[in-house]
Structure formats: structure tokens, C-alpha cells
N, C-alpha and C positions, 0 to 999 in steps of 0.2 A: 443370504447375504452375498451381495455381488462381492468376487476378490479377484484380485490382480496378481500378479508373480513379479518377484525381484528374481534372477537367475544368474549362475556367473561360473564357467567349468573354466578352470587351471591348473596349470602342470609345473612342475620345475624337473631337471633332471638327477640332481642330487647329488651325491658324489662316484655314480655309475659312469663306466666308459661312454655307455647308451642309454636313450631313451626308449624303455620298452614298453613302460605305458602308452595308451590312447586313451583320448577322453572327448567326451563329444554332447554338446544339445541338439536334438536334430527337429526339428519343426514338421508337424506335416503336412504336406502339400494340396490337401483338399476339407482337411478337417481342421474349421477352427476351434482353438484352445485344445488340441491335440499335440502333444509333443514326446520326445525320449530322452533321458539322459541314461548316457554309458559311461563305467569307466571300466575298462580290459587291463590286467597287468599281463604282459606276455613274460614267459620264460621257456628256456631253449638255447643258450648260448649264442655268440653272435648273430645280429639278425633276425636267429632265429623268433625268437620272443617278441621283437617288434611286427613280424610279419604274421605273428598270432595274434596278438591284438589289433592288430590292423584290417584283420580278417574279422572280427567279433564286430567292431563297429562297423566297417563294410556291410556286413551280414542284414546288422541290426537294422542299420538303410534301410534298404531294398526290402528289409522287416515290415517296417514303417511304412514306406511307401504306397503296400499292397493292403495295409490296413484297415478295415471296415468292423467297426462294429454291428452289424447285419448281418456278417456271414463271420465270424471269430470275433469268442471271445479275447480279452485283454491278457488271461494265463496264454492263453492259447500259440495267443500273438508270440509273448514271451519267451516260452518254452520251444516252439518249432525257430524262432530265430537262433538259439541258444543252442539246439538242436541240429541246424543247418554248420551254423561256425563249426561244431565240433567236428563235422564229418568233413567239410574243408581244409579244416587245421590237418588233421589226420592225414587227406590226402596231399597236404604239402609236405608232409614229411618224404614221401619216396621222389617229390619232384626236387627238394633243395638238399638232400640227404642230412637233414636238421633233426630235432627232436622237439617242435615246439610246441607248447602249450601255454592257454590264458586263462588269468580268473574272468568272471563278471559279473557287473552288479547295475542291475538297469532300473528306471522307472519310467513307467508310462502314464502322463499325465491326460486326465482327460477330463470335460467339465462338470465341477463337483467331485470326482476320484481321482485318486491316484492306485496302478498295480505295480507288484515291483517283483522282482526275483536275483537272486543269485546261483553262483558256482564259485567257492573258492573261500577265499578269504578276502575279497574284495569287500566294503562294508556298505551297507544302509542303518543310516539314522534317523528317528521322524525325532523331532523337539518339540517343545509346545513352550514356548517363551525359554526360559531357563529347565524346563523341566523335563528329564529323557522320556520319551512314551513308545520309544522302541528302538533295538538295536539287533542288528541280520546278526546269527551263530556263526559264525567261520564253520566251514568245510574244515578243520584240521584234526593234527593228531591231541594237540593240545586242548582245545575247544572239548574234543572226546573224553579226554583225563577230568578236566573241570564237571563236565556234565554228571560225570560216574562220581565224583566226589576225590580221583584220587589226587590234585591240585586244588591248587585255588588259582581265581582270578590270577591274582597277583605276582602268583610262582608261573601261570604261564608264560607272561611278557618274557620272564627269562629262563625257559625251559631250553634245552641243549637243543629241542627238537622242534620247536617254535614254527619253524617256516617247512613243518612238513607237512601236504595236503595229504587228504585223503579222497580227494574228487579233483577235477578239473577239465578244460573241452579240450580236446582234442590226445588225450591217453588212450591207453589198452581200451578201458573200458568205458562203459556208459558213465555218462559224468551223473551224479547227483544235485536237483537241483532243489529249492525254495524257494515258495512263494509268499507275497501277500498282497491286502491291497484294506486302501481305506477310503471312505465318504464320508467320513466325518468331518472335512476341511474349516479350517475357522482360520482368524487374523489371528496372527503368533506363532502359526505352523511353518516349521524349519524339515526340511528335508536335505542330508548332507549324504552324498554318495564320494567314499573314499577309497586309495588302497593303501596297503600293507606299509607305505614310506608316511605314511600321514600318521594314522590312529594311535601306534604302540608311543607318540610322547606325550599323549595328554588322558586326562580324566573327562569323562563326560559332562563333566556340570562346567567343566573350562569351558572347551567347545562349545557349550549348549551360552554360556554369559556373552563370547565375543563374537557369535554370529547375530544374536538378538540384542548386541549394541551396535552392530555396524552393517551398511551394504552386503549386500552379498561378496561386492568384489574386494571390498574394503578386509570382509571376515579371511576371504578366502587369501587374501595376500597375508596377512595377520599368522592363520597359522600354516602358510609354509614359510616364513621367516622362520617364525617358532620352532617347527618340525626339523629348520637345518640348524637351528643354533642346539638343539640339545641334542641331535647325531651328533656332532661334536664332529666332523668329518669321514663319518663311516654313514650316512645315509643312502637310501634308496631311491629310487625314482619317485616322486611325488605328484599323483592327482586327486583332483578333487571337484567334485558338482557340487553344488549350496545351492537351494532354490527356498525361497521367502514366502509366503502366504501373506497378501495384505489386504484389508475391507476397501472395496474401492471407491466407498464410498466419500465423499466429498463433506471435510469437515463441516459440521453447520456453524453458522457465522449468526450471534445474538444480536437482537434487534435491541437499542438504549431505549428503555422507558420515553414516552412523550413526557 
């Protein structure tokens, strides 16, 4: 079944001094129906944070760029981009005397698949109309509690330690990453790439009803309204990528009886 993409990356800044996220669709430039979406939260204190995730989408560029599936695979791709940001990030710590670090959480669309990866707590969502069929684990300390059983869901949103990682690119150590990828594409497949200023105010089956009523850009302004009216003015940087799945095919138009 031929399909089309609805796409749409947005940001708001929130109620942050800065905007530390980036967010990005990047097309690429020799392969049609090839494309990436990122989105990098930076953190690091002034600057700092911005100029890490500015670095991850850089990266992921010049990722894309180089791209072939004839000589790398699509993890491949992923993980040495993810790989390069971190060892840059790193070395801009002794050139800005900073301490920055990003999450990330990418997708590489390609015809018939999608692959995708993370670091952090940045999030991947696949929908299928209203219905979740997958959602990326956060890197945290929280995420870790819930997995062993000793939280639940619900008690992490507001655990004391909520926003502590346990990976990220450009730290001490090698970041930990995740992958995955799907060819199952059909019309009603939603993929939403978010961070940490978006997800913690809504329930999955929300998200999953106001992206599958509306555009992409339509969704994507829908919940970061949403997302700053219930920070209540303590919110975070806010991005987010939406991208739509649609049959491209051209509705058939009935012929009236002679």
C-alpha cells in the first residue's frame, strides 16, 4: 500500500530562562523517502545544554548526509551518530569549561521502515489510530525502580528523583543506548518523538485521540498548549516531532447506476 507522511517538529521554550532543546526533520539529500527526525534535550547550565544538543542534531546531519544503505546499516547509522555527538560533547567541555550533556531520541525513516534509537529520557511513540503499540523506556533512575517492581508508573511522575539519568552523551562514561525499528507501516501509524517538558502531563490514550483527530501541526500545537497550561508555570523546554502514516491512495469516486 502506497503511503504518504503528514510531519510537523515543534518547540516552545517553556518557562526556562533558555532554550536547551533542539529539534529537527532533516530530509536526505540523495535518497528519496529518506529522512531523520531528532529531538536532543541539552543540559549543562548556561549555554551549556544548548550547545549539546546543538551538537547531537549537527552530528546527526552530517549522520544523514553520509548515509547509504549499501555500506550501513540504519542501527549503524544511528548508533555511530549518537556515538560521534557524545565524543564532541565531551570535548567541548574543556574548550567552554561547561559540563554539557543531551538526551536523544531519533528516527530514520526509510521506504516501508522506520529505525529509531534513544539515550536518556527523551521519548519514542509508535500509535496505531488511538491505540499505543509502543513506547521507548527512559534511561532513568526511575524507569529502573518501576522495572524491578519497586514503584509503579504512577509514583514515578512524582518520585523526588524523577529527572535523574542513568545514561546520557557526552558524560564520564559510555552513554547506553536503544534501539528499534519496524516494516509494518499501515494508514493510522503515528510516530511522536518527544522530551521530558511534554510527556509527564498526559496519559497515552490522550496523545494517542488528539494526534489521530488532527494534522500533525494542528496535534502538535494542541498538546504544548496543553503541556503549559497544566506546568502551571513551572514547565520545561518543550519539543516534539509527530509524523502521520497515510494510504496515498486516492479515494475511489462511485460510478451512479445508468
Amino acid at each position: 500500500m502506497p503511503i504518504t507522511v503528514d510531519a510537523c517538529a515543534a518547540q516552545h521554550q517553556g518557562d526556562r530562562k533558555e532554550q536547551q532543546d533542539r529539534v529537527a526533520i532533516l530530509a536526505h539529500g540523495r535518497q528519496r523517502g529518506v529522512a531523520l527526525a531528532v529531538v536532543a534535550d541539552g543540559m549543562g547550565g548556561h549555554a551549556g545544554g544548548a550547545l549539546a544538543a546543538e551538537q547531537v542534531v549537527h552530528t546527526a546531519r552530517n549522520s544523514l548526509e553520509h548515509f547509504s544503505s549499501a555500506t550501513e546499516s540504519p542501527r549503524e547509522m544511528l548508533e555511530n551518530s549518537m556515538l560521534e555527538a557524545h565524543t564532541m560533547i565531551k570535548a567541548s567541555r574543556f574548550i567552554n569549561e561547561k559540563d554539557p550533556h543531551s538526551t536523544v531520541v531519533m528516527l530514520l525513516l526509510q521506504p516501508g521502515k522506520v529505525s529509531w534509537a534513544h539515550c536518556g529520557d527523551s521519548r519514542l511513540y509508535r500509535f496505531r489510530g488511538t491505540d499505543t503499540l509502543f513506547r521507548s523506556v527512559d534511561h532513568s533512575y526511575v524507569e529502573h525502580l518501576v522495572s524491578i517492581g519497586r514503584i509503579t508508573p504512577e509514583e514515578a511522575l512524582v518520585h523526588p528523583n524523577r529527572n535523574v539519568l542513568i545514561t546520557s552523551l557526552g558524560g564520564k562514561d559510555a552513554p547506553k543506548f536503544s534501539f528499534g525499528e519496524a516494516d509494518d507501516l499501515t494508514d493510522g501509524d503515528i510516530f511522536m518523538l518527544c522530551s521530558d517538558g511534554l510527556w509527564p502531563y498526559f496519559e497515552e490514550p490522550e496523545m494517542a485521540r488528539i494526534m489521530a483527530d488532527n494534522s500533525a501541526r494542528a496535534a502538535s500545537e494542541i498538546l504544548i498548549d496543553l503541556a503549559r497550561t497544566r506546568a502551571a508555570g513551572s514547565g520545561d523546554n518543550v519539543s516534539v516531532v509527530i509524523i502521520k502514516f497515510k494510504d496515498a491512495r486516492p479515494a475511489s469516486t462511485a460510478v451512479p447506476p445508468r
